[in-house]
C-alpha positions, -999 to +999 in steps of 0.1 A: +285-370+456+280-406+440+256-413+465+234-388+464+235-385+429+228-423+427+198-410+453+182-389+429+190-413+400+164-437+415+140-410+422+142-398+385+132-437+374+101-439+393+086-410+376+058-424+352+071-441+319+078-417+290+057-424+263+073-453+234+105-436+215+112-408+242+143-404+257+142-396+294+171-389+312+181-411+345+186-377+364+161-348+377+155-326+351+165-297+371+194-308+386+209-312+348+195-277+341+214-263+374+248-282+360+246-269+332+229-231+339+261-231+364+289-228+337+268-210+308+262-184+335+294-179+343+306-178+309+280-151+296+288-129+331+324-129+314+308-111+284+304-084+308+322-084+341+351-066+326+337-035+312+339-011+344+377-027+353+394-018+320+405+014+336+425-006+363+439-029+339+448-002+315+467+017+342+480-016+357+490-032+325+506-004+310+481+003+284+465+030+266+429+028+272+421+020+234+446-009+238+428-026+268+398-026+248+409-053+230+408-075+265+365-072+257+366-080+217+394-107+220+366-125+240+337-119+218+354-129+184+367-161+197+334-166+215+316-158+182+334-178+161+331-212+181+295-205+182+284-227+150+312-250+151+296-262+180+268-286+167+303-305+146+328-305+176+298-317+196+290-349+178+328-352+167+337-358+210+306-367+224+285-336+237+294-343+278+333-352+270+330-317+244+309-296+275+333-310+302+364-302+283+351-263+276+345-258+313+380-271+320+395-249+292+375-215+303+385-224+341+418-226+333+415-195+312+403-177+339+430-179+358+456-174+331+437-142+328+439-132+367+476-141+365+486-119+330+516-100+336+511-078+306+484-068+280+496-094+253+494-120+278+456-109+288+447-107+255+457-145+248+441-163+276+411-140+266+408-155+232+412-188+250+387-181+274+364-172+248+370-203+228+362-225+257+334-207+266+317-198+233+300-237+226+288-234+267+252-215+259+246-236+225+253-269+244+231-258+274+199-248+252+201-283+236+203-297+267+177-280+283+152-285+255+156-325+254+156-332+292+123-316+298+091-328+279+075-305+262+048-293+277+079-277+300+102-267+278+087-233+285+102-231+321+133-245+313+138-219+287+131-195+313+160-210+334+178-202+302+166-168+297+174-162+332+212-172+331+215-149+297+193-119+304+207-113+341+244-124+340+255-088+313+227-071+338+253-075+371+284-081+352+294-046+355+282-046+392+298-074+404+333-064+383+329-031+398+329-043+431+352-067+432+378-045+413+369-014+440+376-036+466+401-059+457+416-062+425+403-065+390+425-098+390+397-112+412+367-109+383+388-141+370+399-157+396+363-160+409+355-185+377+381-212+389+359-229+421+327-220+402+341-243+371+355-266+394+322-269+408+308-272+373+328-297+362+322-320+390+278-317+385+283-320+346+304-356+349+278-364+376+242-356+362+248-354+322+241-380+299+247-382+259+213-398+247+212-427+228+213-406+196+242-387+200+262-418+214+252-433+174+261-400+157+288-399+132+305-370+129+313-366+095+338-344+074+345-308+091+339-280+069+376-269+074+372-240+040+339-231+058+349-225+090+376-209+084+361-185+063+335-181+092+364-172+117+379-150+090+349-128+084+338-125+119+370-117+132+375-088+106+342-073+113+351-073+150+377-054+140+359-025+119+334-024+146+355-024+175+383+000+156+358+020+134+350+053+157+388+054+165+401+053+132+368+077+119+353+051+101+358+045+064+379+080+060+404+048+070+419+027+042+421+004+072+390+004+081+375+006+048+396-023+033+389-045+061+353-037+059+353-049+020+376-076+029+349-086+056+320-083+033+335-102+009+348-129+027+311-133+044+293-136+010+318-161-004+312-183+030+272-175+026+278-191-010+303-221+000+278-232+031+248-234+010+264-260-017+288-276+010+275-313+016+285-314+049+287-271+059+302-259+092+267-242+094+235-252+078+221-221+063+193-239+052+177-236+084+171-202+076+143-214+055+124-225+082+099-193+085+098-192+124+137-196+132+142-172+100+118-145+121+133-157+158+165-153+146+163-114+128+144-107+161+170-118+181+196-100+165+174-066+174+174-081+206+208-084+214+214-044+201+189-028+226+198-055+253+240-051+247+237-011+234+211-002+267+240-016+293+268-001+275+252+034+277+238+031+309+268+030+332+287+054+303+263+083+313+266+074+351+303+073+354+306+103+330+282+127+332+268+126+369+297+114+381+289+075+399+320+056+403+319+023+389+300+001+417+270+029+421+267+027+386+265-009+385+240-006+412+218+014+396+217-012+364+215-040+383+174-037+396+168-042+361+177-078+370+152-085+395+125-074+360+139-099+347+135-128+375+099-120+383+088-120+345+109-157+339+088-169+368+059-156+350+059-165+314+070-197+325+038-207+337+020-189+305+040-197+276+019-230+275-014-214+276-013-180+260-003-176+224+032-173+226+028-140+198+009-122+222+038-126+251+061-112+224+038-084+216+034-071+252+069-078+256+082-058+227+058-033+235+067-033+270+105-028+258+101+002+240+084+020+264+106+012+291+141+021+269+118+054+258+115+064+294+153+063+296+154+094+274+140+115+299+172+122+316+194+152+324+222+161+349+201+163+380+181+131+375+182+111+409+193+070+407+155+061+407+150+078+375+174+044+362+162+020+383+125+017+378+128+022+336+151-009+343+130-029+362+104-021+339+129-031+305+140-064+328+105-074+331+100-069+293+132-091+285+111-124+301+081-119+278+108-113+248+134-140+257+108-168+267+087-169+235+108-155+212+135-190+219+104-213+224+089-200+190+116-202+172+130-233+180+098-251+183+089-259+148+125-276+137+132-309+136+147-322+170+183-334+147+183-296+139+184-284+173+222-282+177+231-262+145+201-239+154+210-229+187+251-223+176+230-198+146+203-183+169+229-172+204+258-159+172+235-138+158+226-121+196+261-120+203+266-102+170+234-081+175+253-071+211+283-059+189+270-042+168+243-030+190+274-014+211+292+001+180+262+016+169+255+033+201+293+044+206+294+059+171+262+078+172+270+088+204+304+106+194+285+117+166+257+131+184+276+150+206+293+171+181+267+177+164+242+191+194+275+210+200+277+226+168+241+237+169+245+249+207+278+268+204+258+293+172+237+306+203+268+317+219+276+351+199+282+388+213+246+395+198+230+372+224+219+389+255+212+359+273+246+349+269+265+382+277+243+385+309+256+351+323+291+359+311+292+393+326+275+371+358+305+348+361+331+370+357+316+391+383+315+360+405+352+349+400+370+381+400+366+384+436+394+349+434+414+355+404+422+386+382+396+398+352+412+385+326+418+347+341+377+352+354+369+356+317+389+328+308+373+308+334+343+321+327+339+308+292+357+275+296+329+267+321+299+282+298+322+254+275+318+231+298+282+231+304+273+230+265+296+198+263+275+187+287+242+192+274+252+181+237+260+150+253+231+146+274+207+153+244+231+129+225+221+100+250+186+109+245+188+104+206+203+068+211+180+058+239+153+071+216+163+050+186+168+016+206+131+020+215+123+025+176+140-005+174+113-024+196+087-007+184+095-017+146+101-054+156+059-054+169+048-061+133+073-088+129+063-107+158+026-116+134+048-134+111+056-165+137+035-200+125+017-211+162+042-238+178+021-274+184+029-295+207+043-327+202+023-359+215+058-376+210+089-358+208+114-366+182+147-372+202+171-341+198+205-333+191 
């Protein structure tokens, strides 16, 4: 590999000079963004690869299926919370000693996981797993956005969008595969070549600029961060625990919710008069990154609550096992490919806030034509409203990171990018409590209102009762045909409460879109830079 790489090294120098005080780096451009997209990819697949092979665990583990939930949100609060520690462990090691060592840590990780011989032992290399992997996407957008120059930092932020948008798109399909035919061991033990293999192109093609080499770390926010890790971790729990438990008619639920809320407004408070904070809330002030980063968050709840109720209604209401079901979600993929490819080449000649309003626009109308479903829908009825939302997702992603970044200060880049992927991750989670919750919520409630119609003084009713028991007497006596006849009429109206239920939810996410249209007006127009500040 020395040789080639020493190949393309020398073809990277003859490109024309970069103008006086740019950084360039020695290698191709791309090849850095294809180290680099290698293990963020991987990492964010992990976010969802597990979701249709919890069953098997569960059953193979020994677990209640509540309990293996907790191999999913062991993941995302140690991912979470390594998130805006980032930009500080970064300069504190050197950012290609600090990127090498997290692939090394979530490979190995990986196949602690695969190896677990019980739940307690998943759940440990999972928070592990999400430690190493958690600093991967920050690390890759800062890389990404100082190796290009930046009349191209629009396609390499669609190589970025890419990686994000599509990896939770065929998580589910790829884990459902690989745990249908082999075992759900395999959906980690896939990660250890790829992060060899990651590894070995990140010692090879990445390079710390001249800048970060001179960076001094400074003081860690040790009272910050810890705080940070404390707040997130306890609002992980209330989300991930909160529909179980029935919400705050639990004194664990509602004291860990206060405790939560409390310990986030004391670390709010502590990071803005820290000299040297953990996170620099201060870059909330900068009006486009304040606006990226509240749209993000709404991102991140259609994006995570649309895949978690997708394969939910296929596995349990039209009855997909789990690899149909990820097939059916995973067209909404190839959307999102063809529209990268696209705004790439547009994001430098269109207004980047009209890209965001088709894109938004585009969004809701696609997650609004998911709410015309029932129970004899065929698998098209899924796949082209996905393809349609993945096609949104590029003119969302695209803009929306190119926006928001583009007006800060290159030295602010780090710290903004650990801020801006939290807050999607913690848009996902709550997106995905949200939609759980109302779903439950939904159902009984359509239920309710569906079950009044059901009454001896309904002829309708009495007609298709007297129907069934005439039906299923002919196989069992009268009185076990009336039984059997109103535990299916039962059936069918849990059913249809929980259809219309899905309908509310896929209803509200496309509110959601349609509310963040107005917001996208309140972005300042990026300029370009004749002469880019070099970046952190």
């Amino acid at each position: 590999m020395s040789s080639l790489a020493e190949r393309f090294r020398v073809a990277a120098r003859t490109r024309p000079a970069a103008a006086a005080g740019e950084w360039a780096p020695s290698f191709n451009p791309w090849l850095i963004a294809a180290a680099v997209m290698l293990a963020t990819f991987m990492e964010v697949l992990d976010t969802s690869v597990a979701n249709v092979a919890l069953p098997h665990i569960a059953g193979n583990l020994s677990a209640t299926p509540e309990e293996s939930t907790w191999v999913l949100t062991s993941y995302l609060v140690s991912n979470a919370i390594i998130l805006p520690a980032t930009n500080w462990l970064t300069r504190y090691f050197g950012r290609k000693n600090f990127l090498i060592f997290c692939i090394m840590i979530f490979t190995a990780s990986s196949a602690l996981c695969g190896a677990a011989a019980s739940l307690g032992m998943l759940i440990v290399a999972r928070i592990l797993q999400g430690a190493g992997g958690g600093a991967l996407q920050p690390i890759a957008q800062s890389v990404l956005m100082e190796s290009f120059p930046t009349e191209k930092r629009g396609s390499a932020m669609a190589v970025f969008g890419m990686g994000i948008v599509v990896a939770p798109i065929i998580g589910p399909t790829l884990g459902g595969w690989i745990t249908d035919n082999y075992s759900w061991r395999w959906i980690f033990y896939i990660n250890v070549p790829v992060g060899i293999i990651a590894v070995l192109m990140a010692r090879t093609f990445i390079e710390d600029p001249p800048y970060i080499k001179q960076q001094r770390p400074g003081r860690i926010d040790y009272i910050g961060f810890g705080m940070m890790a404390v707040a997130l971790g306890t609002m992980q729990l209330v989300l991930d625990k909160g529909q179980e438990e029935d919400w705050f008619s639990s004194s664990l639920i509602t004291w860990a919710a206060v405790f939560a809320g409390v310990t986030f407004i004391s670390f709010i408070i502590w990071e803005l008069r820290a000299k040297e904070p953990i996170v620099n809330l201060r870059i909330l002030a900068n009006r486009n990154f304040a606006v990226g980063t509240a749209l993000m968050t709404v991102l991140g709840i259609v994006l995570y609550g649309t895949i978690a109720l997708l394969p939910l209604f296929l596995q349990t209401l039209l009855g997909y096992p789990a690899l149909q079901s990820g097939l059916a979600v995973s067209p909404r993929g190839l959307g999102s490919i063809a529209s990268m490819v696209i705004v790439s080449r547009l994001i430098g000649k269109i207004n980047g806030r009209y890209l965001l309003l088709f894109g938004f626009s585009l969004l809701a109308f696609s997650t609004y034509l998911f709410s015309d479903i029932n129970l004899q829908i065929s698998m098209g009825s899924i796949v082209w409203p996905g393809i349609i939302s993945g096609f949104a997702m590029g003119f969302v992603f695209v803009p929306l990171t190119t926006m928001a970044l583009g007006t800060l200060a290159n030295d602010q880049m780090g710290n903004a990018s650990g801020v801006f992927n939290l807050m999607r991750n913690t848009g996902g989670s709550l997106g995905i409590a949200a939609v759980t919750t109302m779903l439950a919520r939904g159902v009984q409630i359509h239920q309710a209102a569906m079950v009044s119609h059901l009454t001896p003084y309904d002829p309708a009713f009495q007609q298709r009762v007297h129907d069934m028991i005439g039906t299923l007497s002919s196989q069992a006596g009268s009185t076990a045909a009336s039984q059997q006849a109103y535990g299916a009429i039962y059936g069918t109206v849990v059913r249809q409460a929980s259809v219309m239920s899905y309908i509310d939810n896929f209803r509200l996410l496309s509110f959601l879109c349609v509310i963040c249209i107005p917001l996208v007006f309140l972005f300042a127009r990026v300029k370009r830079r004749k002469v880019p500040v070099p970046m952190h």
